[in-house]
Structures are given as C-alpha cells and as structure tokens.
PAKE-679517 format. One record per residue (C-alpha): residue in three letters; x, y, z. Coordinates in steps of 0.25 Angstrom, whole numbers, padded with zeros to 4 digits, always signed. Layout:
<rs>
ALAXYZ
...
</rs>
This chain:
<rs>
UNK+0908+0234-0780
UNK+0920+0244-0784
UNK+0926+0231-0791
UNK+0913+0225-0798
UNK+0912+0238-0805
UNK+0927+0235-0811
UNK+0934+0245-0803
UNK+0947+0241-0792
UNK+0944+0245-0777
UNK+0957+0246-0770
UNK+0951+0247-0755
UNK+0956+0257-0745
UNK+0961+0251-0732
UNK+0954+0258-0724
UNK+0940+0252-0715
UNK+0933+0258-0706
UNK+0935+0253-0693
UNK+0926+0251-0679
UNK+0914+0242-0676
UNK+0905+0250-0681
UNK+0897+0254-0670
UNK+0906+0267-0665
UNK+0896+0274-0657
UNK+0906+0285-0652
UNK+0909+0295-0662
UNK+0922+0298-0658
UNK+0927+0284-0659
UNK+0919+0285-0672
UNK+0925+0296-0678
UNK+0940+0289-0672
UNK+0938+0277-0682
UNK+0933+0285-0694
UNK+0947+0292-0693
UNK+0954+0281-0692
UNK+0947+0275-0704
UNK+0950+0286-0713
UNK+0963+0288-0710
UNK+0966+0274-0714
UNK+0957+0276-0726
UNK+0965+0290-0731
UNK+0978+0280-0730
UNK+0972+0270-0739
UNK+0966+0280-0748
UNK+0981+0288-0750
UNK+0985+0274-0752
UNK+0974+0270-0765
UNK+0978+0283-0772
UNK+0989+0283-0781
UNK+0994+0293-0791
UNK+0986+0286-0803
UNK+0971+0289-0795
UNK+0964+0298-0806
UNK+0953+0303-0795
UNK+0949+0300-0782
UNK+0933+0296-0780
UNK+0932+0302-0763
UNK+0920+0297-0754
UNK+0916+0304-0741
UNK+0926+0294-0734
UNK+0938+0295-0745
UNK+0935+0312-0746
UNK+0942+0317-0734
UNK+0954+0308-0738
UNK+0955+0308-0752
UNK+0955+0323-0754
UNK+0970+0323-0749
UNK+0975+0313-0758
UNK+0970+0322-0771
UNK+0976+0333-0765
UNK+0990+0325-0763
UNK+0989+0318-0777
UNK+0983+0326-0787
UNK+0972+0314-0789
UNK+0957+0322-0791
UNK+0946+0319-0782
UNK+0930+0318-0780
UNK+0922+0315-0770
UNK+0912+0303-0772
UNK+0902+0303-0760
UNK+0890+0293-0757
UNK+0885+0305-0748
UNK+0883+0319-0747
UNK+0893+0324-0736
UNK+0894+0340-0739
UNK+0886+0348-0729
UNK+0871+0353-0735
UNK+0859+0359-0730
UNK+0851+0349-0735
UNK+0854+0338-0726
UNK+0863+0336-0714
UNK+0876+0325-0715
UNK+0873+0313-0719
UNK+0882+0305-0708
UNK+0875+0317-0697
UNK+0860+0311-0696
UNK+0850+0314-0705
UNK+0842+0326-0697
UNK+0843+0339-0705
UNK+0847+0349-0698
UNK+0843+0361-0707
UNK+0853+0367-0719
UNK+0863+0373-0710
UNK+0863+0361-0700
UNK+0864+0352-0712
UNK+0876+0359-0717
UNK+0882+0361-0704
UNK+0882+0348-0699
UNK+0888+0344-0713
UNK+0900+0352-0712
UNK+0901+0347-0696
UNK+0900+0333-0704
UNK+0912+0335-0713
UNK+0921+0340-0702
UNK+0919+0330-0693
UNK+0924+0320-0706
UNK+0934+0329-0708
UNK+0939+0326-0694
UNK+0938+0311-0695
UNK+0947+0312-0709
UNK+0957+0321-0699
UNK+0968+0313-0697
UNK+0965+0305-0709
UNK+0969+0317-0718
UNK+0981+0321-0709
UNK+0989+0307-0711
UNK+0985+0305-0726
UNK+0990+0320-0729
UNK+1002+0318-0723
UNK+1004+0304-0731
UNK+1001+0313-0743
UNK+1011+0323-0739
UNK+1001+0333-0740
UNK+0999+0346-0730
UNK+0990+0345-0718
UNK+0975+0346-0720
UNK+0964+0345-0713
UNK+0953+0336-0718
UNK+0941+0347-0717
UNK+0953+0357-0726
UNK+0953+0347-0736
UNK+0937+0347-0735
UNK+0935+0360-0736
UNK+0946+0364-0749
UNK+0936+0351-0754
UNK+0925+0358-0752
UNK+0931+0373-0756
UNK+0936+0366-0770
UNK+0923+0360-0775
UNK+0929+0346-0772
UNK+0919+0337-0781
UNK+0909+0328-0774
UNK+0900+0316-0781
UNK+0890+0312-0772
UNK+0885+0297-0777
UNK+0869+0298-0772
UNK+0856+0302-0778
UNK+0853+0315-0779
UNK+0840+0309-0776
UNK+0845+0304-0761
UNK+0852+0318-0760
UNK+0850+0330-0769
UNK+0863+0338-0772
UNK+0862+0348-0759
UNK+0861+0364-0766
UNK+0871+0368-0755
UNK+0882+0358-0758
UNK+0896+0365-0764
UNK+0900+0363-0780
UNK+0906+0350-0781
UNK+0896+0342-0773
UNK+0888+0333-0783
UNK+0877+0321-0783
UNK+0880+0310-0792
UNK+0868+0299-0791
UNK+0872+0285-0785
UNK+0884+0279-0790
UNK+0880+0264-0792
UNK+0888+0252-0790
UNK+0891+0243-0803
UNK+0884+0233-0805
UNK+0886+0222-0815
UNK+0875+0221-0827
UNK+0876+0205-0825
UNK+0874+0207-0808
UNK+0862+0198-0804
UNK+0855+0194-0790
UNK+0860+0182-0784
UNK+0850+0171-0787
UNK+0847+0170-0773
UNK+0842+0184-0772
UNK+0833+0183-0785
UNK+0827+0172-0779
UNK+0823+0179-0768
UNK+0818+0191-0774
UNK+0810+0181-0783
UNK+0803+0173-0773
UNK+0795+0184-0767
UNK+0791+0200-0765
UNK+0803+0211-0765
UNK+0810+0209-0754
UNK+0817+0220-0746
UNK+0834+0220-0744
UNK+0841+0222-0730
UNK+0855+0227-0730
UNK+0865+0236-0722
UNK+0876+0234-0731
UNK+0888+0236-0725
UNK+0882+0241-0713
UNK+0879+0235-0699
UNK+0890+0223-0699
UNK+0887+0213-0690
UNK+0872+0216-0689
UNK+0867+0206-0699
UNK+0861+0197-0688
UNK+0854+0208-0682
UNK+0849+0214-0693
UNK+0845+0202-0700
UNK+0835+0199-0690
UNK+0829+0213-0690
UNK+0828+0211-0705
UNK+0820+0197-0704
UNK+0812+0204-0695
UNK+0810+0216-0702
UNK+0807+0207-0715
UNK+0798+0198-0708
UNK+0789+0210-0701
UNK+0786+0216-0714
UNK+0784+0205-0723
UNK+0795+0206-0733
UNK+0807+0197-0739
UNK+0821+0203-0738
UNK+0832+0203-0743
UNK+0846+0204-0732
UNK+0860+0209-0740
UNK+0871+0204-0729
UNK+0879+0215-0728
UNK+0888+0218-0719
UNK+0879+0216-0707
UNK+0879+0202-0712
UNK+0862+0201-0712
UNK+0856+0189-0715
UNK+0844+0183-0713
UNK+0837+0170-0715
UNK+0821+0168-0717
UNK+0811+0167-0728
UNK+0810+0179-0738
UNK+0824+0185-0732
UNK+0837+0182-0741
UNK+0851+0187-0736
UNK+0860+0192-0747
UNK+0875+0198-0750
UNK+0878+0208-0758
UNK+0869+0213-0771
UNK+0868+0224-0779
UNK+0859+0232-0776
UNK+0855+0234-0790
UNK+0851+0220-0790
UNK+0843+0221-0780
UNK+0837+0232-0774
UNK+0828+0233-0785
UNK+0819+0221-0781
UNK+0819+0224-0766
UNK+0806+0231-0760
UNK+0814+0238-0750
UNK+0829+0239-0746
UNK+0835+0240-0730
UNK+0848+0246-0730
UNK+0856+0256-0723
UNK+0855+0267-0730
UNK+0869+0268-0735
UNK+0870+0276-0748
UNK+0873+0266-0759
UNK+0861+0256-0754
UNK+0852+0268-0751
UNK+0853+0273-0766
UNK+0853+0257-0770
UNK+0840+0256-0764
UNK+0834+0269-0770
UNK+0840+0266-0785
UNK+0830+0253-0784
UNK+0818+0260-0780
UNK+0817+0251-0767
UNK+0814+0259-0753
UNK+0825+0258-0740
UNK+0822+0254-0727
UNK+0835+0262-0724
UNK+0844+0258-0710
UNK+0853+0267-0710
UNK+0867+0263-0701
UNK+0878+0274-0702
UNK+0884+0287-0709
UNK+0875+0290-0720
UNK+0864+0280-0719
UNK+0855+0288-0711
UNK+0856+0300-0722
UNK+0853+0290-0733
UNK+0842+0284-0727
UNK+0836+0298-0723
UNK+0837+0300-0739
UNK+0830+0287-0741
UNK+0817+0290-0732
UNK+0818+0307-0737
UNK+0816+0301-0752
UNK+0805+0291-0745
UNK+0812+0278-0750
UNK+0813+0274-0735
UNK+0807+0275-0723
UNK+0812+0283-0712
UNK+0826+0276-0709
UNK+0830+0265-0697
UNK+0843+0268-0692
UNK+0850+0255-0691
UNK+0851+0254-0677
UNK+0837+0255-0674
UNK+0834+0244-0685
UNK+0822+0234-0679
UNK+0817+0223-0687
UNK+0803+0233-0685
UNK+0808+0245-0690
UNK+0814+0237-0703
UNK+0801+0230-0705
UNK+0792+0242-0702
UNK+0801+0249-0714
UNK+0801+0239-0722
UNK+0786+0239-0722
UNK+0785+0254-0726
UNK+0795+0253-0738
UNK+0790+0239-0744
UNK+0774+0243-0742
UNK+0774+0260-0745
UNK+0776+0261-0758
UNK+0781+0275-0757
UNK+0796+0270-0753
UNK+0797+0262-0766
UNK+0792+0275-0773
UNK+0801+0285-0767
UNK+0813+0276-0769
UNK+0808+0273-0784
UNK+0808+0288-0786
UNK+0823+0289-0782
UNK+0826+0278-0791
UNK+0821+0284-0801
UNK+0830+0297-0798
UNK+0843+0290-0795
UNK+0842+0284-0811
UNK+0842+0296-0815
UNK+0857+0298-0808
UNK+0869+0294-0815
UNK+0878+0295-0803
UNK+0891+0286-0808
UNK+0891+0295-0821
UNK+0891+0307-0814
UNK+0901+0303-0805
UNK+0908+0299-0817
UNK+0909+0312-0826
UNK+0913+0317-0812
UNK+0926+0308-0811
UNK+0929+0309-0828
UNK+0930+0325-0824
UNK+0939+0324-0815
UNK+0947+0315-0819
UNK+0947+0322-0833
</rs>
C-alpha cells in the first residue's frame, strides 16, 4: 500500500511473536515487551540524521519520543485511536462498559501505565544505545503530555467526537485514506459476480484469525445459506474460502472498489475497514477479535450502522445469519450508515494532517 502510493517502506525488524492465543496475561504482557524492545532497536536503526520529522503511532510513541530527544529530529504523534484518558468513554483496549466520567478517566490513566510498563525495558536499552540519561517510559509520558506534545487522530469525528476534556495538542483529523490509482478496476471475475445477481454481502477478518479459514468458511456458507443471500469471502489471513453457488472467494481489493456495491459487510471491526464500511454507506455485521475491535464495533451499533456486536469467539453460523438478516432487510442500518457517509465527506483528513506536518517542518 505504502509503495503504490509512490512512497519507499523501509520495514522495521521487528514481529510480534506467540501463537496468538496467550490466555495468561502475564506471558502476554512478557511477549509484548520483548516485541517492543526489538522494535525500539529497528526503529533507532531506520533514523538517520537526514529524517525531517518523525510520524509516531501508539506502537512507535513510547519509543520514538527518545530518538527526538537524542537527535534534534521533531515529532507528531499519528494515532488510528483515541488512547488519552476521557470521561466520555472508557479505554479502548479495556472493554466497552462505561464506567461513569471518573471511572472512564481513571481506568485510562491505569491503561497508559500498564503500556508504560511494557515499553520498561525497551526504553532502558534504546536510551543507553543513544547515550542518553536514564528515563523511565511513564517520565517521558508525562513531560509529553506537560508539553502539549501534538497528537493527529486519523478517525471521524463522527465515530468519536473530539472529547471537551482532552489537553491542548490533541486533535481529530477525519480518515486518512489509502491511495488508490484512478485507473484501479475490479477483477473481471468479481464484476461478474456482482452482475449476475442481488448485492451480495462480503466476509473478511483481514489480518485476523490465521488459521481459521476452514472453520470460518463454513460458518459463512451456513450463515449465507440461512438468510438467503450471496456472499462475498476476502481470504485474508485466515485463508477463508468457500465453494458453492452465489459464494465467490477473493484476495485482496480496495475497498473503494467494492464496498460500494455490497448490501452488508462482515468484518472485524478493525479501524481502517470499520471506517471503509461506513465511507460507502453499507451496514457492518461487526465480529470483533482483539485490542480495539470491541471499541469500534461498540461505535458501529451506538451510530445504529450495525447490530449489537458478535464477539469472534462466539461466532455461530446462527448468530451470523440472524445478523445478517437484520442489516440486509431494516432499512434503518443502510440509513444510519448513509448518514455517516455523508458526514465523513465532509472531512479532509489527509489535508489536515498535511498542513500539520508543512508546520512543523517549516
């Protein structure tokens, strides 16, 4: 994607390790530590002296913030979610129950220093490889905070209005959409399908639920076959795939190519496809898997684009077909989501974030 849009990606070594299924916390948090600190590594490694500004996510943040203070190089923050503790909702990676202002905020600073503590020792060896004092990660945090630090959020404000109780520096964008080419086009295999019948719906997990796709595959058939529609399986990195009349398996395609001639999308909830699905006016069967899924797809059914979420774990090919049923026959999903659409035109997320980036880098 990075390289379509005529831009070079030089990756970071770093990958996440594990199987994917680490139900103790403590082995969890073991293994997000030891991914980090080999990412800080690779990211001390990419910068050189001729790096105009440094563009930080959540994951980068914690590390990057060291390497402006060692070299000189400016810094911005560029977020996919909100991460600053707020009355209005509690942590996005913390469930999606409210609990109150002064719960919501607490539990977001309880949030913060429990990432602080996973980026410990990460921050220890990549200050000592920049020769710079000792420094705790939450000390870095807070002079962050204490200074303003500027924060781009790349969402809709009409997913997540800017909280009133956010600190100066903290801002919403709109989306930041992926390049596409003017000349893109759907394969010919897909405009076949779309042609030969009623909108179908699409089932994806994107990079979610490896080694799934048979499993999953048949609780899409099912699903499908239940409520009478004709689908659409994208791959993924679950491998899904499925055979059968009205049921076409496919790769990767834009979303802008196609999400616009679907009568429903089943995803999981991830930022980038929730706000996909919304840009093209199509209602979500949302399946939400891990981190931030649950909070997006509690976005999705607050703004009535979606029904009340199926956690991924407790996907049955009755529950997907019942859903599926709701979002394809109530009108009122398609409507919701058309009214977000509307909205999120209205946003110039990339030009904003742009202005922002020219500014600081003068």
């Amino acid at each position: 994607m990075v390289r379509n849009a005529g831009l070079e990606f030089p990756s970071l070594p770093a990958r996440p390790r594990g199987d994917g299924d680490l139900a103790d916390r403590r082995e969890l948090m073991r293994t997000a530590a030891a991914f980090v600190s080999e990412l800080g590594q690779g990211f001390a490694d990419a910068v050189d002296r001729g790096t105009d500004l440094l563009l930080l996510s959540t994951t980068t943040a914690p590390l990057g913030r060291h390497v402006t203070e060692a070299t000189g190089i400016p810094s911005l923050g560029v977020y996919l979610q909100p991460t600053a503790p707020t009355g209005d909702f509690p942590p996005v990676v913390m469930g999606t129950r409210s609990l109150g202002r002064l719960g919501n905020r607490t539990a977001g600073r309880f949030a913060l220093r429990m990432a602080d503590r996973v980026y410990g020792q990460a921050v220890a060896d990549l200050r000592r490889r920049l020769e710079l004092p000792a420094l705790t990660a939450s000390a870095m945090r807070r002079r962050q905070e204490r200074a303003d630090w500027p924060v781009l959020h790349g969402f809709s404000t009409a997913l997540v209005p800017r909280p009133s109780d956010w600190r100066t520096g903290l801002d919403v964008m709109g989306i930041w959409w992926p390049h596409l080419d003017p000349d893109a086009q759907l394969p010919s295999e897909v405009e076949d399908f779309l042609a030969a019948g009623p909108r179908p719906v699409l089932i994806g997990f994107g990079s979610m639920a490896g080694g799934e796709g048979e499993r999953i595959g048949d609780i899409a058939v099912q699903a499908l076959r239940r409520a009478g529609l004709r689908g659409i399986l994208q791959s993924g990195s679950a491998g899904l795939t499925a055979d059968g009349d009205g049921i076409l398996t496919i790769g990767e395609i834009p979303h802008e190519l196609l999400f616009p001639r679907l009568a429903a999308v089943v995803h999981h909830a991830g930022a980038g496809t929730t706000a996909a699905a919304l840009r093209a006016g199509v209602p979500t069967v949302a399946v939400p898997v891990t981190a931030d899924q649950p909070f997006w797809a509690a976005r999705l059914a607050a703004l009535g684009a979606a029904p009340a979420p199926i956690p991924f774990a407790s996907l049955t090919g009755e529950r997907l077909a019942d859903a599926l049923t709701q979002v394809t026959r109530r009108q009122t999903y398609a409507r919701a989501a058309a009214t977000v659409a509307r909205h999120m035109a209205t946003e110039d997320g990339a030009g904003q974030a742009a202005k922002a980036v020219q500014h600081l880098t003068g």
